[in-house]
C-alpha positions as CSV (number, residue, x, y, z in Angstrom):
1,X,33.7,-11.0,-3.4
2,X,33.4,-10.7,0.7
3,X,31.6,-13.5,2.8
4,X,30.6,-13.9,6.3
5,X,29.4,-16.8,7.6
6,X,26.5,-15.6,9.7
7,X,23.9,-17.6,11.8
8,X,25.1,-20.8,10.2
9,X,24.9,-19.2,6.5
10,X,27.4,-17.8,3.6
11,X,26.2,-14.3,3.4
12,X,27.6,-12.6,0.5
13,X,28.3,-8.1,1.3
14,X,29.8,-5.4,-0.2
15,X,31.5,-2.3,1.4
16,X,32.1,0.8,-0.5
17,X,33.4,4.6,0.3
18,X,34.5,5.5,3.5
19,X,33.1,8.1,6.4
20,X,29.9,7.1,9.1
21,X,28.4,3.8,7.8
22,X,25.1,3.3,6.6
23,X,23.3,-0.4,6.3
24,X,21.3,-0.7,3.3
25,X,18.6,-3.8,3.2
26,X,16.4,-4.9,0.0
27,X,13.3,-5.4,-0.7
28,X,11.2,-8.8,-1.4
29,X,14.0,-11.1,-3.7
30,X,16.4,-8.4,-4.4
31,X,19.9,-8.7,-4.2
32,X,22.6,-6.4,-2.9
33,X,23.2,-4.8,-6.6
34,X,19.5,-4.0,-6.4
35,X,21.2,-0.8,-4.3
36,X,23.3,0.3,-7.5
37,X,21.8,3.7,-7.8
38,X,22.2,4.6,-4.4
39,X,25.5,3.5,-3.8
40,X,27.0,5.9,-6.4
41,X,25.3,8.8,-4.7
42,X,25.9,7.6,-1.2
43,X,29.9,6.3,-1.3
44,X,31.0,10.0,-1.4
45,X,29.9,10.7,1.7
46,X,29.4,7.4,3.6
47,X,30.8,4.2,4.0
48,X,27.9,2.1,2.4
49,X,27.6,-1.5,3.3
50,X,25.0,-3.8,1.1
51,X,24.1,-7.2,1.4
52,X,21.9,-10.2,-0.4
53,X,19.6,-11.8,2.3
54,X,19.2,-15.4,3.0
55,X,18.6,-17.3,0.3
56,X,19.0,-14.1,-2.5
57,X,22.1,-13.3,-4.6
58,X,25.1,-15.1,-3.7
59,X,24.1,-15.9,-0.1
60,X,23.0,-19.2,0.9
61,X,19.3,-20.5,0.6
62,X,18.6,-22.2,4.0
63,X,16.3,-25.0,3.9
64,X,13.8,-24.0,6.6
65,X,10.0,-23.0,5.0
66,X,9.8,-19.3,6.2
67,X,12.6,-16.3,6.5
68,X,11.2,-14.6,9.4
69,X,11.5,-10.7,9.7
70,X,13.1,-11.2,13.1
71,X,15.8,-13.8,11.5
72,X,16.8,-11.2,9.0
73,X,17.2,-8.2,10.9
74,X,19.6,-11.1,13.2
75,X,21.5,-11.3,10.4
76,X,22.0,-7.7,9.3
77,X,23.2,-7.2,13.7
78,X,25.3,-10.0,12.7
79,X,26.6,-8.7,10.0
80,X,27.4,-5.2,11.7
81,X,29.3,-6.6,14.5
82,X,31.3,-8.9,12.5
83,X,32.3,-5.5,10.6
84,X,32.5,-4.1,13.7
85,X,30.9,-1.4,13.4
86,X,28.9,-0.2,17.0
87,X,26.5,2.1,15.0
88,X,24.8,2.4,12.0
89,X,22.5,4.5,9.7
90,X,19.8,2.1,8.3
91,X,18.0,2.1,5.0
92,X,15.4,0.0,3.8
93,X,13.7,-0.4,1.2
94,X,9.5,-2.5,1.3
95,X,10.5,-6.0,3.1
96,X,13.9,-4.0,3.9
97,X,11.9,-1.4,5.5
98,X,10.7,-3.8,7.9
99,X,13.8,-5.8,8.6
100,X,15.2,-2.3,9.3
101,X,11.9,-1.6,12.1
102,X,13.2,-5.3,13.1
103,X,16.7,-4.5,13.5
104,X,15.5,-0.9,15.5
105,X,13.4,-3.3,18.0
106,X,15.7,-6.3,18.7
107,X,18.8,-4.4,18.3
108,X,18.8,-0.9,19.4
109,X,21.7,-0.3,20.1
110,X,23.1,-0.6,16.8
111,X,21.3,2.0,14.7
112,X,21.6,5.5,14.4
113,X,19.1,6.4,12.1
114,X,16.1,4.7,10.1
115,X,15.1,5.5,6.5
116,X,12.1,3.8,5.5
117,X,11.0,3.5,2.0
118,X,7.5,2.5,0.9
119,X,7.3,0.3,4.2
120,X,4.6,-0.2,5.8
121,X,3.4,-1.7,9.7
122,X,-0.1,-3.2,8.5
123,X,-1.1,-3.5,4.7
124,X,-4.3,-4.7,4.0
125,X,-6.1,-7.6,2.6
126,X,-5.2,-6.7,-0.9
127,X,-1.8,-6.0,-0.2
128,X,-1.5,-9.5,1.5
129,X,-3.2,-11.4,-1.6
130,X,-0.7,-9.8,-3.6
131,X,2.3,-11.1,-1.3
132,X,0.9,-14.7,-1.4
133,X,0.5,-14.5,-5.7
134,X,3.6,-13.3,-5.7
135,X,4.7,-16.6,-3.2
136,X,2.6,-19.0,-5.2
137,X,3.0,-18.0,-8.7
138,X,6.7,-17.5,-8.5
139,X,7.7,-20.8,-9.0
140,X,5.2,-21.4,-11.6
141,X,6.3,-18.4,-14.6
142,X,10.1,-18.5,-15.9
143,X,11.9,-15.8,-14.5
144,X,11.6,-13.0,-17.6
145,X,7.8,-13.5,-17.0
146,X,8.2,-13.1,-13.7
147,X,9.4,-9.7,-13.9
148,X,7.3,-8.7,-16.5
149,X,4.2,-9.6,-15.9
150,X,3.6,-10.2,-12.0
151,X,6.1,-7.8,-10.6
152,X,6.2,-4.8,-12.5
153,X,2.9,-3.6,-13.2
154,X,2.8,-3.6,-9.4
155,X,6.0,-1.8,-8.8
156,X,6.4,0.8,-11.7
157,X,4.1,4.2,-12.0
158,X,1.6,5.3,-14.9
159,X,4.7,7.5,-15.9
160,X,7.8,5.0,-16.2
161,X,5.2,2.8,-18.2
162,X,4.6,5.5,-20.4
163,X,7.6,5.5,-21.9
164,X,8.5,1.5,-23.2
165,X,12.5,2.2,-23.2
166,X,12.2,2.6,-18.7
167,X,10.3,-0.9,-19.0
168,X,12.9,-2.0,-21.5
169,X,16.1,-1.2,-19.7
170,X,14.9,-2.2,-16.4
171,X,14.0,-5.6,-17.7
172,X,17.5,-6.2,-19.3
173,X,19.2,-4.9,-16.3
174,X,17.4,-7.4,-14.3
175,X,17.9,-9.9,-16.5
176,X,22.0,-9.7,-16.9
177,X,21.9,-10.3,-13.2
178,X,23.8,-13.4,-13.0
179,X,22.5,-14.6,-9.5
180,X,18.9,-14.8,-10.1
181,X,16.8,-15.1,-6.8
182,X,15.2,-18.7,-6.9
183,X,11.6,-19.2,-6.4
184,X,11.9,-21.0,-2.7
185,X,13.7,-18.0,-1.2
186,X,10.5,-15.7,-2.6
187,X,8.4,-17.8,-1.0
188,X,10.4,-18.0,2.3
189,X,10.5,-14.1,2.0
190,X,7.0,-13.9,1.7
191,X,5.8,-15.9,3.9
192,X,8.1,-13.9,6.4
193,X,6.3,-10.8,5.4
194,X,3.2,-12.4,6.0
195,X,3.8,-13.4,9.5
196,X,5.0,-10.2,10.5
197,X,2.3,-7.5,8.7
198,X,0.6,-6.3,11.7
199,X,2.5,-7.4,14.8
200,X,4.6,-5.0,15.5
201,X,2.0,-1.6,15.4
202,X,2.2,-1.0,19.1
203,X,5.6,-1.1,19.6
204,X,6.7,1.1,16.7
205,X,6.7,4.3,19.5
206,X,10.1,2.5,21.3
207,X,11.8,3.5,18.3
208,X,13.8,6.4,19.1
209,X,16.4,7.4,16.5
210,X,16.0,10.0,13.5
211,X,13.6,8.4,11.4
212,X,12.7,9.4,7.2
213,X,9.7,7.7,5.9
214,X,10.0,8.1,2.3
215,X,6.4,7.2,-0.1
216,X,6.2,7.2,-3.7
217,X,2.8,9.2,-5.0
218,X,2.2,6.5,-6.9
219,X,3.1,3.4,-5.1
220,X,-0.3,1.3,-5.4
221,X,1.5,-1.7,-3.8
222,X,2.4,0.2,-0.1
223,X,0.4,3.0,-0.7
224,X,1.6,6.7,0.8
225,X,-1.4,6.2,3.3
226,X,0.7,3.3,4.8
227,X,3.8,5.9,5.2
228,X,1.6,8.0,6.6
229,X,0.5,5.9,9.3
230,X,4.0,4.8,9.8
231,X,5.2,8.0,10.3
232,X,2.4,8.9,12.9
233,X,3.8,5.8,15.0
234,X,7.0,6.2,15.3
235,X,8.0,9.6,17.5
236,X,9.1,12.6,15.3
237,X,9.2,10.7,12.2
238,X,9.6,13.0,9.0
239,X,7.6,11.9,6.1
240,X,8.1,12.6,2.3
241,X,6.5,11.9,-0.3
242,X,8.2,11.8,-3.7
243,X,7.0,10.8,-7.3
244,X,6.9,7.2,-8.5
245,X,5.5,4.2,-7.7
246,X,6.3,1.6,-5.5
247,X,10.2,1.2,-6.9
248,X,10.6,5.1,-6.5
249,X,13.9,4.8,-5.4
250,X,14.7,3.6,-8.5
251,X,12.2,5.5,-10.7
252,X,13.4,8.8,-9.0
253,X,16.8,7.6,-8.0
254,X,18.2,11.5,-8.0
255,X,15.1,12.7,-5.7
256,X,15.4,9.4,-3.4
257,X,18.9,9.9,-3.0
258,X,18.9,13.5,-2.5
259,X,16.1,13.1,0.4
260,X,18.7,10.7,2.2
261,X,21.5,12.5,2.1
262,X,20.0,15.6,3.5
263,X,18.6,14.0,6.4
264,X,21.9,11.4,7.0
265,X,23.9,14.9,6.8
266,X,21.3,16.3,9.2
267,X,21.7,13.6,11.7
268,X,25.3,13.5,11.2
269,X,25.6,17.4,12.1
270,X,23.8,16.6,15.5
């Protein structure tokens, strides 16, 4: 398994296919193999580098009390120029979404393109409760209730629920994860999302690359009125919105994936 020891941490990456790389980043307490879906459709065509975060997977948990927004997109620049690699398209996915905005602002000239999936600049004050329940209760619930009962019903749509065997196999898969995210670096996480929410709305228009902004119908977490106001800040954003809920990418993996590659192959034409 590859390591790089950035900003004073183990990070744990993978690399896969060959061709223009693209820069994947997870969501809230995922690790890199949270990107399996994607990576299948995506290694054809690209060289497709994943990654687990600080303190997620088989990177290292730093002690300090928050993971900032701007500390992570540091790492993922880090983690690009120790590869080497000048240029990169970027896809995130929720908290990924914003380390990607991050990475776009601090570290421009490193990405080609942005793909942001149910991300938003400024969620509201339910959207924030549900950050800080997810920070506070984490620690408090073993991990299989974790993902039962406080993630999923916020994540899934009315439709995956509907049938039990979607709930089923994406609680085993989950489960035979061998690295399981600890509660600290949820917390951490969180409270990095909660510092940022909000701070970066007026300086969303010096984004300049090809950007997707990708919504699930669904999503009642980052609901598609948050891609929509993403889109409208950032200049000649291209907005979709594609059944699911807030995990669409993995609900509608095939229809996710398809969306990115036609607009990766679009930039790549250019």
């Amino acid at each position: 398994m590859p390591y790089a020891v950035i900003n004073k941490i183990r990070m744990h990456y993978e690399v896969a296919g060959r061709g223009d790389p693209i820069l994947m980043i997870n969501d809230l307490s995922a690790p890199a193999a949270h990107w399996g879906l994607q990576i299948s459709a995506l290694e054809p065509h690209f060289q497709v580098i994943t990654f687990d975060n600080r303190g997620v997977g088989q990177s290292d948990l730093p002690p300090e009390p928050v993971y900032t927004t701007a500390q992570m997109a540091d790492d993922a620049a880090a983690l690009l120029r120790l590869l080497r690699i000048p240029r990169a398209h970027v896809v995130g996915a929720s908290m990924g979404g914003t380390i990607a905005i991050e990475l776009a602002l601090r570290h421009p000239r490193l990405v080609r393109s942005l793909t942001l999936a149910c991300t938003w600049a400024a969620g509201d004050a339910r959207f924030l409760h549900t950050v800080e329940a997810w920070a506070g209760l984490s620690s408090r619930i073993p991990v299989e209730e974790r993902y039962r009962y406080l993630v999923y019903p916020w994540v899934f749509s009315p439709a995956f629920f509907a049938k039990k065997e979607n709930v089923e196999a994406a609680f085993q898969r989950a489960l035979a994860y061998p690295h399981q995210t600890k509660a600290e670096a949820i917390e951490r996480q969180a409270r990095g999302i909660l510092a940022w929410n909000g701070t970066r709305l007026k300086r969303l228009g010096a984004i300049k690359v090809p950007t997707l902004v990708l919504a699930g119908k669904d999503d009642i977490l980052t609901p598609p009125e948050y891609s929509r106001a993403l889109a409208k800040l950032i200049r000649r954003a291209r907005l979709i919105i594609l059944p699911g809920g807030h995990a669409f990418f993995i609900e509608e993996a095939d229809l996710f994936n398809g969306a990115v590659l036609r607009f990766l192959k679009s930039v790549r034409s250019k």
